[in-house]
C-alpha positions as CSV (number, residue, x, y, z in Angstrom):
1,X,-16.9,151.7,-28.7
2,X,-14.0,150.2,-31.1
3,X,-10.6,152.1,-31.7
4,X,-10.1,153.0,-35.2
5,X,-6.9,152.0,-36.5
6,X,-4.9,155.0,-38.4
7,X,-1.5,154.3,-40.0
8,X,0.9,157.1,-39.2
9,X,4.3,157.5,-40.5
10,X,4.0,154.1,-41.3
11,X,3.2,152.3,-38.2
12,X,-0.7,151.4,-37.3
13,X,-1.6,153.3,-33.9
14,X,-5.1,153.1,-32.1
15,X,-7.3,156.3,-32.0
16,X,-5.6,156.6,-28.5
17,X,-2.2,156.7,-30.1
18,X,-0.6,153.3,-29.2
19,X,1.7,151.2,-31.4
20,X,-0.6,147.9,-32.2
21,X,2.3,146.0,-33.0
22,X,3.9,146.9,-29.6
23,X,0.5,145.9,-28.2
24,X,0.6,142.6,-29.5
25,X,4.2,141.6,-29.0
26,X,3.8,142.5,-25.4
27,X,0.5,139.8,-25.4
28,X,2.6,137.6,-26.9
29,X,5.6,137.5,-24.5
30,X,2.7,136.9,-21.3
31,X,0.8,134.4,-22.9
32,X,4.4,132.9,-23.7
33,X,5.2,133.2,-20.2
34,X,2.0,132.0,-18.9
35,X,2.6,128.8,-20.9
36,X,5.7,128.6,-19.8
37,X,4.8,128.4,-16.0
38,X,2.2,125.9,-16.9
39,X,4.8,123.9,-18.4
40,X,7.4,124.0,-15.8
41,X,4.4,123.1,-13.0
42,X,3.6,120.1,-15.2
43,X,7.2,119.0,-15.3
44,X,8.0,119.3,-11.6
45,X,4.8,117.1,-11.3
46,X,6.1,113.0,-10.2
47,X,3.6,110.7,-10.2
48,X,4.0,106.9,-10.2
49,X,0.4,106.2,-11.4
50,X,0.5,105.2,-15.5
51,X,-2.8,106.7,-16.2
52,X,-1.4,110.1,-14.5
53,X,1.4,110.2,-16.1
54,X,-0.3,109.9,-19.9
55,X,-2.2,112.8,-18.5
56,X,0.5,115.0,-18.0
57,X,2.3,114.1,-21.1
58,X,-0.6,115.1,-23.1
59,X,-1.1,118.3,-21.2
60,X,3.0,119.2,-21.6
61,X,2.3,118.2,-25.8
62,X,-0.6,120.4,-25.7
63,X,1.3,123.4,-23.8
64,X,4.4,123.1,-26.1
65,X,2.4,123.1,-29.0
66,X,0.4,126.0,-27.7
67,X,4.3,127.8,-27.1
68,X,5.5,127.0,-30.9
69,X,2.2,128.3,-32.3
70,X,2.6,131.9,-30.7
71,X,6.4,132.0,-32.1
């Protein structure tokens, strides 16, 4: 069953009464820190093969592009 989505004094709340904006911002901060992690395990990563290495700089572009487009 899907919440309905009433505006009260301004702010949208859920038909269980929580803030949707609070909601989101708190998804936003784990997915930023989830991509975060990612990036740091990609970073401590040392390899001396090239083909690796192209690897992991495309997967760190793709992360911090992923980390700029949340906000």
């Amino acid at each position: 069953m899907a919440n309905a989505i009433v505006e009260t004094d301004g702010s949208l709340t859920d038909s269980n009464g929580r803030k949707i904006a609070a909601q989101d911002r708190a998804a936003k901060e784990r997915q930023r820190q989830a991509l975060s992690l990612q990036r740091e395990n990609i970073l401590s990563q040392k390899t001396s093969s090239p083909v690796r290495r192209a690897a992991l700089e495309a997967a760190l572009a793709q992360v911090e592009a992923q980390i700029v487009a949340i906000g």
